[in-house]
C-alpha positions as CSV (number, residue, x, y, z in Angstrom):
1,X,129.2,118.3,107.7
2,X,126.7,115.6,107.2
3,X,123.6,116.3,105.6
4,X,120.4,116.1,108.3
5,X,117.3,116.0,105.8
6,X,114.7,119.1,106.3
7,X,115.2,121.0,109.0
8,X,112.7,123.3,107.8
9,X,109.2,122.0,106.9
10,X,107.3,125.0,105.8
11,X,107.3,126.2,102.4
12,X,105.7,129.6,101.1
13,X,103.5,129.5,97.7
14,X,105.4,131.1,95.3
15,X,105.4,134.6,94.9
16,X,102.8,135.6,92.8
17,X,102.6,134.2,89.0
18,X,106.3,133.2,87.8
19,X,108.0,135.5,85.3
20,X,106.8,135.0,81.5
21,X,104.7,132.1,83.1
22,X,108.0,130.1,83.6
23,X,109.0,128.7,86.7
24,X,112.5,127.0,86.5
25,X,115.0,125.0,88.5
26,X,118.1,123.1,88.4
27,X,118.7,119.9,90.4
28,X,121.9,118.8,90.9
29,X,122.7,114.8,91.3
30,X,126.0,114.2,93.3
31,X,127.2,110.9,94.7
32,X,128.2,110.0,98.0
33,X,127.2,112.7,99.9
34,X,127.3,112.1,103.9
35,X,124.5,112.0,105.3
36,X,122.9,111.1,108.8
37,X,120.4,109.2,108.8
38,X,120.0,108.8,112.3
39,X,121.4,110.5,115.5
40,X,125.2,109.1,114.8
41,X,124.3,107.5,111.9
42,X,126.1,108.4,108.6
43,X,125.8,106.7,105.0
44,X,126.3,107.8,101.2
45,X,123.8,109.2,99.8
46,X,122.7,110.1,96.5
47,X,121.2,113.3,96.4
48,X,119.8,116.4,94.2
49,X,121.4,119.3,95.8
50,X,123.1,117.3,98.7
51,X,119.9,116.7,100.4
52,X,117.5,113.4,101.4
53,X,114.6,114.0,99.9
54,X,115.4,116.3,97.4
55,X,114.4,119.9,97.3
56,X,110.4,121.0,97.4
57,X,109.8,122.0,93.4
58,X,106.7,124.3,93.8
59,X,105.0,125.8,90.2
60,X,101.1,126.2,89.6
61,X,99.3,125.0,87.5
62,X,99.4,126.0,83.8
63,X,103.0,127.4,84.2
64,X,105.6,125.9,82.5
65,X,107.9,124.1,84.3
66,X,111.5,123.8,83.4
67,X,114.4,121.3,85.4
68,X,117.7,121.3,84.5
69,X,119.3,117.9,85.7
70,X,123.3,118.2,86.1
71,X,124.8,114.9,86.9
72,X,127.6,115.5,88.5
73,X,127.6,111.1,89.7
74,X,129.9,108.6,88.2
75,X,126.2,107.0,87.0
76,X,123.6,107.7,84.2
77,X,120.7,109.4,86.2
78,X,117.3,110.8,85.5
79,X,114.2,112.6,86.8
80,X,110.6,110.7,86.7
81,X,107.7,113.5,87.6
82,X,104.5,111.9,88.5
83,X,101.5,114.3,86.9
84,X,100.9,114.7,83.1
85,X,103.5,115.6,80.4
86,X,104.9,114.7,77.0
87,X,107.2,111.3,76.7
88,X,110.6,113.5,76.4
89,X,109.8,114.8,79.7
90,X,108.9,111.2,81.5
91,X,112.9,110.3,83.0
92,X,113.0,106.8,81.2
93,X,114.8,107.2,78.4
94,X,116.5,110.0,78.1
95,X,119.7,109.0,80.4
96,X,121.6,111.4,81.9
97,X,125.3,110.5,81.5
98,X,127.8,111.2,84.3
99,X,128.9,115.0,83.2
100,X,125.4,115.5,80.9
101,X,122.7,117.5,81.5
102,X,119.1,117.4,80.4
103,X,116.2,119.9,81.0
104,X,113.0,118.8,81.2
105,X,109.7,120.9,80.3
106,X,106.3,120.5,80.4
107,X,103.2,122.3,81.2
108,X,102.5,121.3,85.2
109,X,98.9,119.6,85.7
110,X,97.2,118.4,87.4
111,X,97.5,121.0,90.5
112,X,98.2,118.4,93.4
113,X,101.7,116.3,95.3
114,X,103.6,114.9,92.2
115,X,106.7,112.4,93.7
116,X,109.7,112.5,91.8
117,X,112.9,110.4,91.7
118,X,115.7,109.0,89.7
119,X,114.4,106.4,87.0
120,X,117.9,104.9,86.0
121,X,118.1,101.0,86.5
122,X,117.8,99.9,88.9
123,X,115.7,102.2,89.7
124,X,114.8,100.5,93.5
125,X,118.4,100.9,94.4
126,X,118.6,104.7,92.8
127,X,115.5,105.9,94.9
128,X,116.7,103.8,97.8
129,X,120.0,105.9,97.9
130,X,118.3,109.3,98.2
131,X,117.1,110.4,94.5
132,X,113.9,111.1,95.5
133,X,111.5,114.6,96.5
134,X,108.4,116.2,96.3
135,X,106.9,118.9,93.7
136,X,103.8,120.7,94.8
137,X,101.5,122.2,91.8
138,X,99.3,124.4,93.1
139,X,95.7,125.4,92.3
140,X,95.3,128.2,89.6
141,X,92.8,130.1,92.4
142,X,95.1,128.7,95.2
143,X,94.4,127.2,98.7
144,X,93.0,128.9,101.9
145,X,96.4,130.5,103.5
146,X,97.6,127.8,106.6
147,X,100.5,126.9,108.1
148,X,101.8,124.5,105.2
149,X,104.7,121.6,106.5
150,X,106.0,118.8,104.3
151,X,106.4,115.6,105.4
152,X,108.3,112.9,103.3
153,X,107.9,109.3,104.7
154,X,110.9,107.1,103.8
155,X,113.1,104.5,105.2
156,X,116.5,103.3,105.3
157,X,118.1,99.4,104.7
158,X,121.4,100.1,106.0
159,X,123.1,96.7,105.3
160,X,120.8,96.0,102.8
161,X,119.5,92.9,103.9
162,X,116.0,93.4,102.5
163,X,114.6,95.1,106.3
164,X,114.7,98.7,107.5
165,X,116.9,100.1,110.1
166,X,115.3,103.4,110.0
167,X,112.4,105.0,109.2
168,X,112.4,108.9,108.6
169,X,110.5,112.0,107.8
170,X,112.2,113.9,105.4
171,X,115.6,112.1,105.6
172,X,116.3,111.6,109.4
173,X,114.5,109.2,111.7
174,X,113.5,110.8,115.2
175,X,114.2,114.5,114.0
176,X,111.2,115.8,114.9
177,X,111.2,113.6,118.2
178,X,114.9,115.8,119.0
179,X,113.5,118.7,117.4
180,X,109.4,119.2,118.3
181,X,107.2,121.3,115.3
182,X,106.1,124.4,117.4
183,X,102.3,125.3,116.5
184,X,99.7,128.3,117.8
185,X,97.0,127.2,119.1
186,X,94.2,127.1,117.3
187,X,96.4,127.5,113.7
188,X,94.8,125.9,110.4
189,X,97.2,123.6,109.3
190,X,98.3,122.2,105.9
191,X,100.7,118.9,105.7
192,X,101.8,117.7,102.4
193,X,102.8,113.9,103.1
194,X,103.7,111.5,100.2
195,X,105.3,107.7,101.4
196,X,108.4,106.6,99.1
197,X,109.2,103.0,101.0
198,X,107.9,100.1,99.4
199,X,105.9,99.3,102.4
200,X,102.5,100.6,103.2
201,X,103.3,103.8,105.5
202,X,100.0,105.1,107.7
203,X,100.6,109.0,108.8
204,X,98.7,109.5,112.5
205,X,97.9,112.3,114.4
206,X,97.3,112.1,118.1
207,X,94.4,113.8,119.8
208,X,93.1,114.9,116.0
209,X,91.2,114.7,113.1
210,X,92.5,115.9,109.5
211,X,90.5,117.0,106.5
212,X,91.9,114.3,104.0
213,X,92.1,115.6,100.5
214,X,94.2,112.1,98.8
215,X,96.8,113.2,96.0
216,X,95.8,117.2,96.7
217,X,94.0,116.7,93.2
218,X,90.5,117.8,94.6
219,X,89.8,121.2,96.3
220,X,87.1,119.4,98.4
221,X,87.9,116.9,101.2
222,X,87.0,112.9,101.1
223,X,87.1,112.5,104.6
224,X,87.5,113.2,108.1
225,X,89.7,111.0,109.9
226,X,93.1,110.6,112.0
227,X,94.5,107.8,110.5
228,X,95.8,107.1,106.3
229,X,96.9,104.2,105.0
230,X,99.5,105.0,101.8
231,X,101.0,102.6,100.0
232,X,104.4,103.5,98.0
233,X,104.5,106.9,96.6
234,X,101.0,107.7,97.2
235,X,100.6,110.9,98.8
236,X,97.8,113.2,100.4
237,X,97.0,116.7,102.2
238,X,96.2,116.6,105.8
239,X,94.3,119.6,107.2
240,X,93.9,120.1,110.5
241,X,94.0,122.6,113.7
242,X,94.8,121.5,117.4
243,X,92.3,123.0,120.2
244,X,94.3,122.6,123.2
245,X,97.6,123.3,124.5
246,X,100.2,120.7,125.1
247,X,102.7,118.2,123.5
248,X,101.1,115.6,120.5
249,X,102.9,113.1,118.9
250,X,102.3,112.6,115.3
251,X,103.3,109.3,113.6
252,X,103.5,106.3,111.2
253,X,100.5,104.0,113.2
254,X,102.6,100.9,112.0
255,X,104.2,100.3,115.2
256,X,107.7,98.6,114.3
257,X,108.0,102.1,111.9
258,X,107.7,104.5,114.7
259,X,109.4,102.8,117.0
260,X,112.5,103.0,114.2
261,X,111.9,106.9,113.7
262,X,109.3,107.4,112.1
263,X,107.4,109.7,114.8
264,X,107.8,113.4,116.5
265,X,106.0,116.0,118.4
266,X,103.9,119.1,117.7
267,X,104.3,121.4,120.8
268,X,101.1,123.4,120.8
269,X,101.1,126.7,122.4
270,X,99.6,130.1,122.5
271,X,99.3,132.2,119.8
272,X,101.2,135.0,121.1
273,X,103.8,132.4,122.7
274,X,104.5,131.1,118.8
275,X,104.1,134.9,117.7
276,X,107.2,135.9,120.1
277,X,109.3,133.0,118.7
278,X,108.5,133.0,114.9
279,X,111.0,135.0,113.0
């Protein structure tokens, strides 16, 4: 069955401090997986664990983290982390050969959204084929609790003629169109949203403000606004609460990218409405 991207959005903190102050994981590179891209739309993708984007990595800050790459492609492959670590652990050199492994460690900081993706050459065409995610290093004292959804902002050059055919959050254009984000009224908010197309992506919400905390690397809001330009694989926190019932659409403002998937609905209901549904 084809792979759909993220189904799920939300994501809980982890579970109190990780054992020994280690937080591990292993990511697994495979080749060709199916997946859709689009309602009837299927390629090969390259993927960690058979998914476009990748799996959330979540560790905070001051743990060490530790990633075991297994590449299981007929390629050399490799894991870049944005953030701060020692050169063994930067995903350049150290090539992964097809059957190799390679763990990478490091002390995660700074607490904020930290991109990663494949650095093998070329690297465009690696990334472009799925070997890409998002890691989230939280806080040491942690974030006010909120609903928390992530939101990866991609696209997809299907006949690779140097345009877009699609444009996706998390891995499947129009997803969240087919598939609305139920909210409570009146329910803080947290969206983790991080752009990985080499074209400037601009995350909109409709009938709504966000709190706009750029890279998550500051506990304190820059500013207060609806609309955020990112450029390729910037990334930001968007906080926010809706005050009225109804149907919103949320979206990439650049017209030609949400009219190519790149858009979806929040249905907003009442709290004991979302309550009733919520497992």
């Amino acid at each position: 069955m084809a792979s759909v991207g993220f189904r799920a959005t939300s994501f809980d903190p982890p579970p109190g401090p990780a054992p020994d102050g280690v937080r591990e994981y292993t990511l697994v590179i495979e080749e060709d997986v199916p997946h859709e891209v689009a309602p009837g739309v299927t390629i090969p993708a390259w993927t960690f664990n058979r998914t476009v984007p990748g799996p959330v990595l979540r560790v905070t800050e001051g743990e060490l983290l530790r990633v075991t790459l297994v590449n299981k492609g007929s390629l050399p492959h490799t894991i870049h982390f944005h953030g701060i670590h020692p050169a063994a652990a930067d995903g350049v050199f150290e090539l992964v050969p097809p059957g190799g492994t390679y763990t990478y460690e490091f002390i995660a900081r700074p607490f904020g959204i930290m991109p990663y993706h494949c650095h093998s050459m070329p690297t465009s065409q690696h990334i472009h084929n799925g070997l890409y995610g998002l890691m989230i290093i939280d806080p040491k004292p942690g974030r006010p609790p909120m609903r928390e959804l992530v939101m990866v902002m991609s696209a997809f050059d299907l006949d690779r003629d140097g345009e877009a055919d699609f444009y996706a959050w998390n891995g499947r254009a129009f997803q969240y169109a087919d598939n609305p984000i139920e909210l409570a009224l009146g329910e803080p908010v947290r969206m983790y949203v991080v752009n990985f197309f080499e074209e400037a992506m601009v995350p909109h919400l409709h009938a709504n403000l966000f709190q706009l905390y750029p890279s998550g690397t500051m506990l304190k809001p820059s500013e207060y606004t609806d609309v955020k330009t990112l450029s390729i694989a910037e990334r930001a926190i968007l906080e926010f609460q809706y005050d009225y019932p109804g149907t919103y659409m949320f979206q990439c403002h650049v017209t030609e990218h949400m009219e190519q998937g790149l858009m979806g609905w929040f249905n907003v209901v009442e709290k004991t409405q979302a309550a009733q549904r919520r497992p």
